[in-house]
N, C-alpha and C positions, 0 to 999 in steps of 0.2 A: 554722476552724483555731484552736484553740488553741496558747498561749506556748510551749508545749514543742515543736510542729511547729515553730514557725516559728523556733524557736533551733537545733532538729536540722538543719533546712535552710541558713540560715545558719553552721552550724559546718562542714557537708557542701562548701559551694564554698567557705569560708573555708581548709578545709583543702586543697582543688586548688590554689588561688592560690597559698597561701604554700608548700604543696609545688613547684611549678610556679619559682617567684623563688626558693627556697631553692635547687633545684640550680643555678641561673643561678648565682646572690650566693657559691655555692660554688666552682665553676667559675672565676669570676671573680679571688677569691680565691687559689685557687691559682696559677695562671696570669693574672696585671695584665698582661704584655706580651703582644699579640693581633698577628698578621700576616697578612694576607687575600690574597689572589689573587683577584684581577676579571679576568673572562675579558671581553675585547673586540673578539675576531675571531678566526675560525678558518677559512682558505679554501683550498683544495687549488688551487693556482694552474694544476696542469700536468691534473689529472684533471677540475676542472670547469669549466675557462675556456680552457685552451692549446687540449688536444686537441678543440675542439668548433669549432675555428677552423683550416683548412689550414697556411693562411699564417701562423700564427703559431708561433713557436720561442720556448722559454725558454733564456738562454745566464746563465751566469757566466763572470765571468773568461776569456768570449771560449768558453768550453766547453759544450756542449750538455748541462742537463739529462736524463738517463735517468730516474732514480725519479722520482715522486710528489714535487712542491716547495712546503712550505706556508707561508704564510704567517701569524704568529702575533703578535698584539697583546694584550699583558696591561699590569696594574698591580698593585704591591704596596704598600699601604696600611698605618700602622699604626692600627689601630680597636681597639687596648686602651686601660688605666688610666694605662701610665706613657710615661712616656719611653725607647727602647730603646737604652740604652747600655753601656759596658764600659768599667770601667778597664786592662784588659790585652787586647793587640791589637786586631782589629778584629772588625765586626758583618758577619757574610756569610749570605748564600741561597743557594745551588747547586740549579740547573736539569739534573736529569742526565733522558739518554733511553737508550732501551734500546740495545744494542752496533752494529745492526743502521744506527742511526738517526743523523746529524751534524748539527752546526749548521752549515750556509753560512754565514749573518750573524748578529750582532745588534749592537743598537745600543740604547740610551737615548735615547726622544726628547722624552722632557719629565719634570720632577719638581718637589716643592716647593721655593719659591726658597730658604731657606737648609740646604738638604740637600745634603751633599757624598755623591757615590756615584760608585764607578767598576768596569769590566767586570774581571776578573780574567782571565788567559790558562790556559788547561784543555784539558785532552784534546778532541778533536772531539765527543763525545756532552754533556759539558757547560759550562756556563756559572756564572760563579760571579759575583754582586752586592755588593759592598761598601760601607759605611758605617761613619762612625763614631758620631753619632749621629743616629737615627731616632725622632722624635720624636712627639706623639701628633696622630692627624690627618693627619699627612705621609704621601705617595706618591711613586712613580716609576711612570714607564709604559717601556717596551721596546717594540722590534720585533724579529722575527726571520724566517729565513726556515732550515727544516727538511729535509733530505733525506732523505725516508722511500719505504720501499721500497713499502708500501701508499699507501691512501688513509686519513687522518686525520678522521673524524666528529667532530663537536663534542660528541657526549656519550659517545663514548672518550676524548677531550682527558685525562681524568684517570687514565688508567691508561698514559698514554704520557711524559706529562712528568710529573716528580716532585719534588718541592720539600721542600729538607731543611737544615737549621738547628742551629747549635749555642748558640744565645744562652740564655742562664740565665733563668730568670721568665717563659719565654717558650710559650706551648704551640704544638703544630703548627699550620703554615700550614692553613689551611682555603680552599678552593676555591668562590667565590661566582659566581652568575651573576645579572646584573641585569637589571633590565626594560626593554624599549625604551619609545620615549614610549608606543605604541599599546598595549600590555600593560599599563602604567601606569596608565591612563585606566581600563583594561575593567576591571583587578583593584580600581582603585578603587571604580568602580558597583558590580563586587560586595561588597564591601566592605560599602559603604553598604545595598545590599539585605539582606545577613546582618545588619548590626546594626538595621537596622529588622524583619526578622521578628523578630529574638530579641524588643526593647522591647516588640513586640506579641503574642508568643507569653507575657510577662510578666506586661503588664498584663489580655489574658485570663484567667490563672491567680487575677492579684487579685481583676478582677470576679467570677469565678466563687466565689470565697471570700467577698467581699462578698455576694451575692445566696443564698447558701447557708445556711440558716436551721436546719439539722439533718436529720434523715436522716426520711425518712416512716415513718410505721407501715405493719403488716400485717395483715391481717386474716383470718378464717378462721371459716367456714360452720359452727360449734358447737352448731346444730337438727338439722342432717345427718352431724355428726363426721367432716367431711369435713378430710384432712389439705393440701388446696392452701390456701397463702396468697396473698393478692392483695394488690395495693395499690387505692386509695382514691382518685377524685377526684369532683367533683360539678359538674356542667353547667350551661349559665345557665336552662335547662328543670326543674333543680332535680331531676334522676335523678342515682343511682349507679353511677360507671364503675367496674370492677372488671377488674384484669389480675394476669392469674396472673406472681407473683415469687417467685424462692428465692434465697441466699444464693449462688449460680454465677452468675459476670458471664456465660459465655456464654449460658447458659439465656434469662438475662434479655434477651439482644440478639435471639435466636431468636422469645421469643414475643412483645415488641417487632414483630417484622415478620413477623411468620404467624401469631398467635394471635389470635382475635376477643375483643374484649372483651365484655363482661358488662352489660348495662343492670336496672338495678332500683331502686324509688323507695325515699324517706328512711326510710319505713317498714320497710320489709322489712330494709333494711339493720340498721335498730338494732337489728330484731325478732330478726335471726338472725346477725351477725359481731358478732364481739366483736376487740379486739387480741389477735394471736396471739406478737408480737416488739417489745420496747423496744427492741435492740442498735442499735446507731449501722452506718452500714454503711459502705461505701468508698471513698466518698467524698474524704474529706480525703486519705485515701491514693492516688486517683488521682490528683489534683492535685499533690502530693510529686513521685511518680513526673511526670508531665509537667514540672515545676520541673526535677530532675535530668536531664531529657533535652535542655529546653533548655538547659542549663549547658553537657552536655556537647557538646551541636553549637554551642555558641561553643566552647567550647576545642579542638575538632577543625577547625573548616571559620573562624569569622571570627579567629581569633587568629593562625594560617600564614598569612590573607590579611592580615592585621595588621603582622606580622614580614616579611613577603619586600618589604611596602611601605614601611614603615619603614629597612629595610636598603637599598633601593636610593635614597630621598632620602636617606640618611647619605652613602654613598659617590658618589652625583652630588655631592652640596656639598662631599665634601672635594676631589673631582676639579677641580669650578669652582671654588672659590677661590684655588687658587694655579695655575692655569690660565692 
């Protein structure tokens, strides 16, 4: 491979990366104040626990349960750039659900120690969170428990409750789900298994560059005016192997594995082929293409395993240290 392959290649993933962090560092930019949602539990209390049990009754306030009763534990983190505060009034989240849907309870059961936050009183569909300043790193976690007339899946959870903000610098809360320890581990092996094929998928591409000396000649039967070219190899018996090749990679894979080759001693060879083709073939260009392929299944398959592992020890360590 010559300097120029290997600058085009390097310019090729150079330009994915910095494209790839340029929207991020853009992103970021506009929006320095970041708000997350960690989903923590989501349990239909009365559809897959009560009713599976006779004897068991769900009551509030001394009153029996009818809908669907869930139970809901989240946290809201700030995992931006700044510190989220305001010089006029205060910093709020509002928890609304659809008309259908009320809050029984909720409660605040633990948050970072010098965060002041408190529940605001709201129509039954929502819930409103207050602070005044929310700083970077800090969370609060809630519970609640929901009267819904269905049953609540966990990956409807985000078209039922809705999370909505008026803080300046601030962009929409985003909806994270994090990994249990057991997911952690597995995504991690995977992990490691993607970034060791890609290393190896690499440094094949090298060896093969390294051990790649130039493209073979062709040769062609100029006694006979015969138009097939072959290529050329010589045996430790000191005969000429001869296999029909053309400029078509399929051709060439075809008579690879069903064409017979050709035996004939040194003599004959010189006597009747001559070179029919200097042209370089393609070599170097397979090998490009394999380089771009393994680029791009790191940036599809290990970088997502990269980022959902990276986000979820962020959000455990801000969770454990003021825990």
């Amino acid at each position: 491979m010559d300097l120029n392959n290997l600058i085009g290649i390097a310019g090729f993933l150079a330009t994915i990366i910095f494209g790839w962090l340029s929207i991020g560092l853009y992103n970021r930019k506009k929006y320095p104040g970041k708000i997350s949602y960690v989903k923590l539990a989501v349990v239909n209390l009365l559809n897959d626990i009560a009713n599976n049990f006779k004897d068991i009754k769900l009551l509030h306030d001394n009153h029996p349960i009818k809908n669907n009763l869930v139970y809901l534990k989240g946290a809201f983190i700030n995992n931006g750039d700044i510190d989220i505060k305001t010089s006029i009034g205060e910093n709020s989240i509002t928890l609304s659900l659809p008309t259908d849907y009320k809050w029984v309870d909720f409660t605040i059961t633990s948050h970072s120690d010098d965060l002041d936050c408190k529940i605001s009183q709201m129509p039954e569909n929502k819930k409103k969170i207050s602070f005044d300043i929310f700083k970077k790193d800090e969370f609060t976690i809630f519970e609640g428990l929901i009267d819904a007339p269905q049953k609540i899946e966990s990956d409807s959870f985000d078209s039922i409750v809705k999370f909505n903000h008026r803080i300046e610098n601030t962009s929409k809360i985003n909806v994270e789900t994090i990994l249990d320890a057991k997911s952690l581990k597995s995504k991690s092996f995977m992990r490691k298994m993607l970034g060791g094929y890609i290393i190896l998928g690499l440094l094949l591409c090298v060896l093969a560059f390294m051990m790649h000396d130039g493209s073979p000649l062709r040769y062609h039967n100029f006694m006979e005016n015969m138009g097939t070219d072959y290529s050329a190899s010589i045996t430790p018996q000191n005969e000429i192997v001869l296999k029909e090749t053309s400029n078509n990679f399929f051709s060439n894979i075809f008579w690879e594995i069903f064409d017979t080759p050709i035996k004939i001693s040194k003599n004959e060879f010189c006597n009747s082929y001559k070179v029919s083709n200097y042209q370089q073939n393609n070599h170097d260009y397979i090998i490009i293409a394999e380089l771009i392929v393994i680029a791009l299944f790191a940036i599809l398959l290990f970088v997502p395993y990269y980022m959902q592992i990276r986000k979820t020890k962020r959000i455990n360590k801000i969770l454990q240290n003021h825990a």
